[in-house]
C-alpha positions as CSV (number, residue, x, y, z in Angstrom):
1,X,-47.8,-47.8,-38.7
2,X,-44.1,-46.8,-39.1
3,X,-44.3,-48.2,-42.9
4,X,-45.5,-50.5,-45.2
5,X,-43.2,-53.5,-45.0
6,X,-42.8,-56.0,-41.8
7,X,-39.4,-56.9,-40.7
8,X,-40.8,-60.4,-41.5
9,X,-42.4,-59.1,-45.0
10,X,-38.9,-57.7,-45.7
11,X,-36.7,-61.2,-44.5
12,X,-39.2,-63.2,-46.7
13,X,-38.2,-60.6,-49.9
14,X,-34.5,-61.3,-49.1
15,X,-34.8,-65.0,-48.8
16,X,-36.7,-65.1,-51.9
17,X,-35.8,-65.3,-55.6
18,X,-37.0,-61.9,-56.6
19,X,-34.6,-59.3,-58.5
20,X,-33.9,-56.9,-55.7
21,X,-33.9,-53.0,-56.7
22,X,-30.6,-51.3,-55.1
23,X,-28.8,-48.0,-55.1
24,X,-25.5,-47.9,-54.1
25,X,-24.1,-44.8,-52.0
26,X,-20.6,-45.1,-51.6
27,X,-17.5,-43.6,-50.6
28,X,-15.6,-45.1,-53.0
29,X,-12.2,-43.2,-53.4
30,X,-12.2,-43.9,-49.5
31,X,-9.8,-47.5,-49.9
32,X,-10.8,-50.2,-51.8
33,X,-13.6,-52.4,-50.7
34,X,-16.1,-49.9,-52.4
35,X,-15.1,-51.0,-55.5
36,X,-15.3,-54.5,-54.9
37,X,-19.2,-53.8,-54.2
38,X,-20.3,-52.1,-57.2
39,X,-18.6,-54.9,-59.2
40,X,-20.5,-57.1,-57.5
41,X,-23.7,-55.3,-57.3
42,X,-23.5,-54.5,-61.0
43,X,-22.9,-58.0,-62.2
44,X,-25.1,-60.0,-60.0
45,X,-28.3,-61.6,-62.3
46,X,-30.6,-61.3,-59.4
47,X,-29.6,-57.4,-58.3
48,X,-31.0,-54.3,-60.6
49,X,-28.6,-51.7,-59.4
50,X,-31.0,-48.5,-59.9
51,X,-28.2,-46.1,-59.0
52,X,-24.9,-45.5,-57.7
53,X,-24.0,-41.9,-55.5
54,X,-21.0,-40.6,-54.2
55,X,-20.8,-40.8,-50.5
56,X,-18.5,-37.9,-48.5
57,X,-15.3,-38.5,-46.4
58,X,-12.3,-36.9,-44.8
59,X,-9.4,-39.1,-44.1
60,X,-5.8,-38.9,-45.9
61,X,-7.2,-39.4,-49.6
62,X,-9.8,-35.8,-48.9
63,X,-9.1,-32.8,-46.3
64,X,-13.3,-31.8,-46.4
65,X,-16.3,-33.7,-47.2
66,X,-16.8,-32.2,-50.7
67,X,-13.5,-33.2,-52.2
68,X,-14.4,-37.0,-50.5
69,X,-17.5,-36.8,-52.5
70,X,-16.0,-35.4,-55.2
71,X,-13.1,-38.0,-55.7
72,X,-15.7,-40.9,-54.5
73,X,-17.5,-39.2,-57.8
74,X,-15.1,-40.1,-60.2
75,X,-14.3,-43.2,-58.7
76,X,-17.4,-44.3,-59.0
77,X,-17.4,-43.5,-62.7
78,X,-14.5,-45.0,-63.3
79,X,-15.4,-48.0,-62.1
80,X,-18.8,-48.1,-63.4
81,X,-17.2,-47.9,-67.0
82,X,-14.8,-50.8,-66.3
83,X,-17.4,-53.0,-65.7
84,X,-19.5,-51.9,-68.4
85,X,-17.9,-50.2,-71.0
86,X,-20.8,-50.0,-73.4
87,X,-23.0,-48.6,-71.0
88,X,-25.5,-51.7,-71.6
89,X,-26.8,-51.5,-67.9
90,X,-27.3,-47.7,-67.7
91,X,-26.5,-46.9,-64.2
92,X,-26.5,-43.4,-63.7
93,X,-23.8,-41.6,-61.1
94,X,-24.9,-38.5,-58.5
95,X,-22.6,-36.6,-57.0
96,X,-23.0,-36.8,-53.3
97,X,-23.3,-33.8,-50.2
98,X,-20.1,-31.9,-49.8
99,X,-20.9,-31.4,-46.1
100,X,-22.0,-33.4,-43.0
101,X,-25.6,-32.7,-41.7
102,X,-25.5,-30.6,-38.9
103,X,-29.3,-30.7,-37.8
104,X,-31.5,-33.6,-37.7
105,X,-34.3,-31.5,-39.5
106,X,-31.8,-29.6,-41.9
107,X,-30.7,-31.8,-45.1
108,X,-27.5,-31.5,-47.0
109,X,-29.6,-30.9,-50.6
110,X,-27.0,-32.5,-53.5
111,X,-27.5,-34.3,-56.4
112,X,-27.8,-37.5,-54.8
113,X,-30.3,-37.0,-51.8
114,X,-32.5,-35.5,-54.6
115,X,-31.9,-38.3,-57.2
116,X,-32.2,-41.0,-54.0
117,X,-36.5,-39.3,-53.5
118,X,-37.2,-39.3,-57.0
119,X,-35.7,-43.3,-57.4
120,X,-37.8,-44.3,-54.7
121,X,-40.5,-42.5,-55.3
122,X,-40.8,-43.8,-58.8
123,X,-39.9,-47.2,-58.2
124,X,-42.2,-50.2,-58.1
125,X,-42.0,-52.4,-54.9
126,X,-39.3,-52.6,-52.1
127,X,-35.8,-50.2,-53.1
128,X,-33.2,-51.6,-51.1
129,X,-30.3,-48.4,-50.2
130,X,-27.4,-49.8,-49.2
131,X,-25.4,-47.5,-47.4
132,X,-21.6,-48.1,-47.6
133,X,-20.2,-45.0,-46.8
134,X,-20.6,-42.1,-45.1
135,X,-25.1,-41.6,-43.9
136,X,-25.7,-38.0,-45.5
137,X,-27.2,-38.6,-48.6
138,X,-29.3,-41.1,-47.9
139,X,-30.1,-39.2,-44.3
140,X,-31.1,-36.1,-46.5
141,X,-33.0,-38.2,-48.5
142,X,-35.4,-39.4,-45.9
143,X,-35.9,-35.1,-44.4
144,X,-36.3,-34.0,-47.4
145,X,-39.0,-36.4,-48.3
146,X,-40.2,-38.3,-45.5
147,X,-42.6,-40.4,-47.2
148,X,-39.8,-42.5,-49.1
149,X,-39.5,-44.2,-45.6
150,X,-42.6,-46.2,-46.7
151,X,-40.7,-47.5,-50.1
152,X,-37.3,-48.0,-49.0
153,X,-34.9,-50.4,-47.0
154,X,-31.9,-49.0,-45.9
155,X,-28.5,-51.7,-45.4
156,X,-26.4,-49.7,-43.5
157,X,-22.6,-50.5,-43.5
158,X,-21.7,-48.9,-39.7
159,X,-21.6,-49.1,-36.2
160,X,-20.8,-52.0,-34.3
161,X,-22.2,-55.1,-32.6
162,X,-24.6,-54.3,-29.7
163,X,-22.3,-56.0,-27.4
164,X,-18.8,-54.1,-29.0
165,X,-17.1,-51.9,-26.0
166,X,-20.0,-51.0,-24.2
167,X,-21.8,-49.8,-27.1
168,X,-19.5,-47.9,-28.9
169,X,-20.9,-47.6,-32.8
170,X,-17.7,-44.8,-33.3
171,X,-16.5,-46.9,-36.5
172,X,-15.6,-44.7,-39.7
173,X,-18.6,-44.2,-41.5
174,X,-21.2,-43.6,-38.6
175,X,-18.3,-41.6,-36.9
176,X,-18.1,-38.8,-39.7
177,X,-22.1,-38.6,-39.5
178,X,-23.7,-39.0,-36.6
179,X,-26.6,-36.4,-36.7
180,X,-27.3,-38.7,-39.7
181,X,-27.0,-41.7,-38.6
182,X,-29.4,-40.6,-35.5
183,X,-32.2,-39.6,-38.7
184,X,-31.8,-43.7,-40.8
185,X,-32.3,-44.7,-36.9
186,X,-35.1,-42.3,-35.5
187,X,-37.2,-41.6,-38.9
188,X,-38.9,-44.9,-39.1
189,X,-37.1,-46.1,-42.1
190,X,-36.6,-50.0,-42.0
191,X,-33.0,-50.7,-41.1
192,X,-30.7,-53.3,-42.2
193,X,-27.4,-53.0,-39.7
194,X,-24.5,-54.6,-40.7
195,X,-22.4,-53.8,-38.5
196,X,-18.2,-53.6,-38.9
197,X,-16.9,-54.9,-35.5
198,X,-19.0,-58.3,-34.4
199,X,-20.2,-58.3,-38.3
200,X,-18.6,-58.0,-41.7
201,X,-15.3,-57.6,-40.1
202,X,-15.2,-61.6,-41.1
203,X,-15.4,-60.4,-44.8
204,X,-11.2,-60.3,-45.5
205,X,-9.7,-61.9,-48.9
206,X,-6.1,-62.4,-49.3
207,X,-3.4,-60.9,-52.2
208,X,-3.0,-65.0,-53.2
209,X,-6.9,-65.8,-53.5
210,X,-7.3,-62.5,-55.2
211,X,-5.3,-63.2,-58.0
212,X,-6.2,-66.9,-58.4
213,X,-9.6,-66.5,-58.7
214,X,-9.6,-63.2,-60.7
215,X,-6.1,-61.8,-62.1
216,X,-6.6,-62.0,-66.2
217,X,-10.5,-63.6,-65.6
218,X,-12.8,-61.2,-64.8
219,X,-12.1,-58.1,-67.4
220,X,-10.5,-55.3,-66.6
221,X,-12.3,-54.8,-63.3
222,X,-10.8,-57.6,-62.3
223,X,-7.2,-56.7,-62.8
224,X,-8.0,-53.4,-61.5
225,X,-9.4,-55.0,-58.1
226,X,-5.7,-56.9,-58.2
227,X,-3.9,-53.6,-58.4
228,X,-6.2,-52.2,-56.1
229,X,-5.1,-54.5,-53.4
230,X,-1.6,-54.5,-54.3
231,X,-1.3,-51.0,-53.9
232,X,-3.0,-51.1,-50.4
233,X,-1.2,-54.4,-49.1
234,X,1.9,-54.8,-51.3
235,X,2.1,-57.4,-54.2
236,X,2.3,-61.8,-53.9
237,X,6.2,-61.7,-53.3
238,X,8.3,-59.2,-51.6
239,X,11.9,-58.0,-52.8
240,X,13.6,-60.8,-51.8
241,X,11.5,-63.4,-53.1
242,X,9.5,-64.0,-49.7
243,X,5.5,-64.4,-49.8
244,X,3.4,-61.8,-49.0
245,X,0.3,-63.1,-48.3
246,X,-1.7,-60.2,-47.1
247,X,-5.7,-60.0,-46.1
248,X,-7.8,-56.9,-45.9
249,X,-11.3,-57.1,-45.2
250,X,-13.7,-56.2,-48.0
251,X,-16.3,-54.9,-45.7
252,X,-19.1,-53.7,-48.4
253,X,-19.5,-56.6,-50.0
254,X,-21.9,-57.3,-47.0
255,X,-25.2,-55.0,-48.2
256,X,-24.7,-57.1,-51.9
257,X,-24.5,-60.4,-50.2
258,X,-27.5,-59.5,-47.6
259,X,-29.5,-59.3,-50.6
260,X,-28.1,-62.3,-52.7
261,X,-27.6,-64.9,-49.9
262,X,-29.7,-64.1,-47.1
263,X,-29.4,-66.2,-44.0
264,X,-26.6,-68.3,-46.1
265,X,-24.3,-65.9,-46.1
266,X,-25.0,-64.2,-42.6
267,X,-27.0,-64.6,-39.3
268,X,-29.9,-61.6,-39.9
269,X,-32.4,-61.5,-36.4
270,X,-35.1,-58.9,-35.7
271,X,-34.1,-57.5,-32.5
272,X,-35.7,-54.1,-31.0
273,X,-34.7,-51.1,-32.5
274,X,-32.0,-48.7,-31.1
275,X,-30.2,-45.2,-31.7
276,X,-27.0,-43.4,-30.6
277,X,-26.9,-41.1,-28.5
278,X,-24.6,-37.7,-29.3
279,X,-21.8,-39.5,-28.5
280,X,-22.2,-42.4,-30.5
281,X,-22.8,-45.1,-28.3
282,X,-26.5,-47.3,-28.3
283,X,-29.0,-46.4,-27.0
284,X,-32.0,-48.6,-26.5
285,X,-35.6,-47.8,-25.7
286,X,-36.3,-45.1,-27.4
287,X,-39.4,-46.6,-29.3
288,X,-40.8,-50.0,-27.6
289,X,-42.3,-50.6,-30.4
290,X,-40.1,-50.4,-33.3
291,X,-37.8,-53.2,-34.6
292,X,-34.8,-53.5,-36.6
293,X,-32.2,-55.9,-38.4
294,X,-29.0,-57.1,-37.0
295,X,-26.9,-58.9,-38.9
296,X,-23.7,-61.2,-37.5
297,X,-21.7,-64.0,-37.8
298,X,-20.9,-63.6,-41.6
299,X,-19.7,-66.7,-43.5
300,X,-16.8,-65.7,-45.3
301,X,-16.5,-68.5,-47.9
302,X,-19.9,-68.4,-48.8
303,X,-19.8,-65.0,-49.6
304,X,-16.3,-64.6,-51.1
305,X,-16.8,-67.6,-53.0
306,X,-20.3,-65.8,-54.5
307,X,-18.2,-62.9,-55.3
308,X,-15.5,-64.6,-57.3
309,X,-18.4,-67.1,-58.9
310,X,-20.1,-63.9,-59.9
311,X,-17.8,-61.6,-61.7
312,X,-16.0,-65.1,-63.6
313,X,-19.2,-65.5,-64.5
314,X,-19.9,-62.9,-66.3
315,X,-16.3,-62.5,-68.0
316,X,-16.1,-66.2,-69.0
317,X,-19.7,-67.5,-70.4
């Protein structure tokens, strides 16, 4: 017995009406789709966001892990207090590891990893952790206190489709991680994949439907999600009066819409389980008798338009 919920015990909790307990960990000075999620996962009636911890990175925005997790800190805050000024909803923030694991028995102890164990551990029923970013903290998590595997579902934003290149999973946030990835994989955790090419690649939204739907009607995290995007993909008209109308895919809006929609918004199947191997590609039959969740074909309008319908909701009862 690997843990206490089925894969079947755990689609039945999706598809159902229950509030569904969540802690975000997220990269979120990374680009912009972060951002997008925590709104969502913060405003959402049927979602009690537990936590929010700050994943690490290293791209242009962070030269080492720490300052990634240090910026996706503040980020996070900043963002958090957007949505709810007063505080009303008392989400707390952790900063996240300032390194990558470098052993598969050997955590990355921070603030987050230890705040993740005592959430779960003191948590009635299922805790979803929805892992947008970078694996550490929530891989940390799991050595550090293996039991939590028993309490927890993790929806992991990474890798790819089983069929993408001959396997490879080498997208950005299993990339950075993959001694970490290889522990959410091998520990017996329950696994929620949503993977980034042959999955919420589908999830895009344009500069034009941006604005419509939430430019002066959602508060100020809803203009701030507008300059967001502008700044990443230019504004509605360029210089000489030509349209600009830009997508980007808002990829972690997935793990909120798993949890809202279910099989409306996405295909979910229970399909053996696999790991990477150090190279980060699959690798299958490494446990017969484990199984996991794959999700695929996303329905983009169905979950943009639950996006939008959710934080206009909540700005304009």
């Amino acid at each position: 017995m690997y843990h206490n919920y089925s894969m079947n015990k755990i689609l039945e909790d999706i598809e159902s009406n229950s509030v569904k307990n969540l802690i975000l960990d997220t990269d979120t000075a990374n680009e912009v789709d972060d951002q997008f999620a925590i709104a969502y996962a913060m405003l959402a009636d049927d979602i009690r966001l537990l936590a929010l911890s700050a994943a690490p990175f290293v791209n242009d925005h962070a030269d080492t892990p720490a300052e990634g997790a240090e910026k996706s800190y503040h980020e996070m805050v900043k963002v958090r207090d957007m949505v709810d000024p007063e505080g009303k909803l008392n989400i707390p923030c952790y900063r996240g590891s300032g390194a990558y694991m470098e052993d598969l028995d050997v955590p990355v102890v921070s603030e987050a990893a230890e705040n993740i164990v005592r959430i779960v551990r003191e948590t009635d029923g299922i805790v979803y952790v929805a892992v947008i970013g970078c694996f550490t903290n929530v891989a940390s998590a799991l050595v550090m206190d293996p039991s939590i595997k028993d309490k927890m579902v993790v929806l992991m934003i990474g890798a790819n489709a089983f069929d993408y290149e001959n396997g490879d999973c080498n997208e950005y946030n299993l990339a950075q991680d993959r001694i970490a990835a290889r522990v959410i994989f091998e520990c017996g955790v329950p696994v929620i994949v949503l993977p980034a090419m042959g999955g919420t690649e589908r999830l895009y939204t344009t500069n034009t439907e941006l604005n419509f739907y939430l430019k002066d009607q959602a508060g100020e995290i809803g203009n701030y999600l507008c300059e967001l995007f502008e700044r990443e993909e230019g504004s509605l008209f360029k210089s000489d009066g030509s349209c600009n109308c830009k997508s980007r895919i808002i990829w972690d809006v997935g793990a909120v819409s798993i949890l809202r929609l279910g099989q409306k918004g996405a295909v979910l199947k229970v399909v053996p389980a696999r790991t990477i191997d150090p190279d980060g590609f699959w690798r299958k039959g490494f446990d017969l008798d484990r199984r996991m969740i794959m999700t695929s074909d996303f329905r983009r309008w169905i979950v943009m338009s639950d996006f939008y319908t959710v934080l206009r909701k909540a700005y304009n009862q």
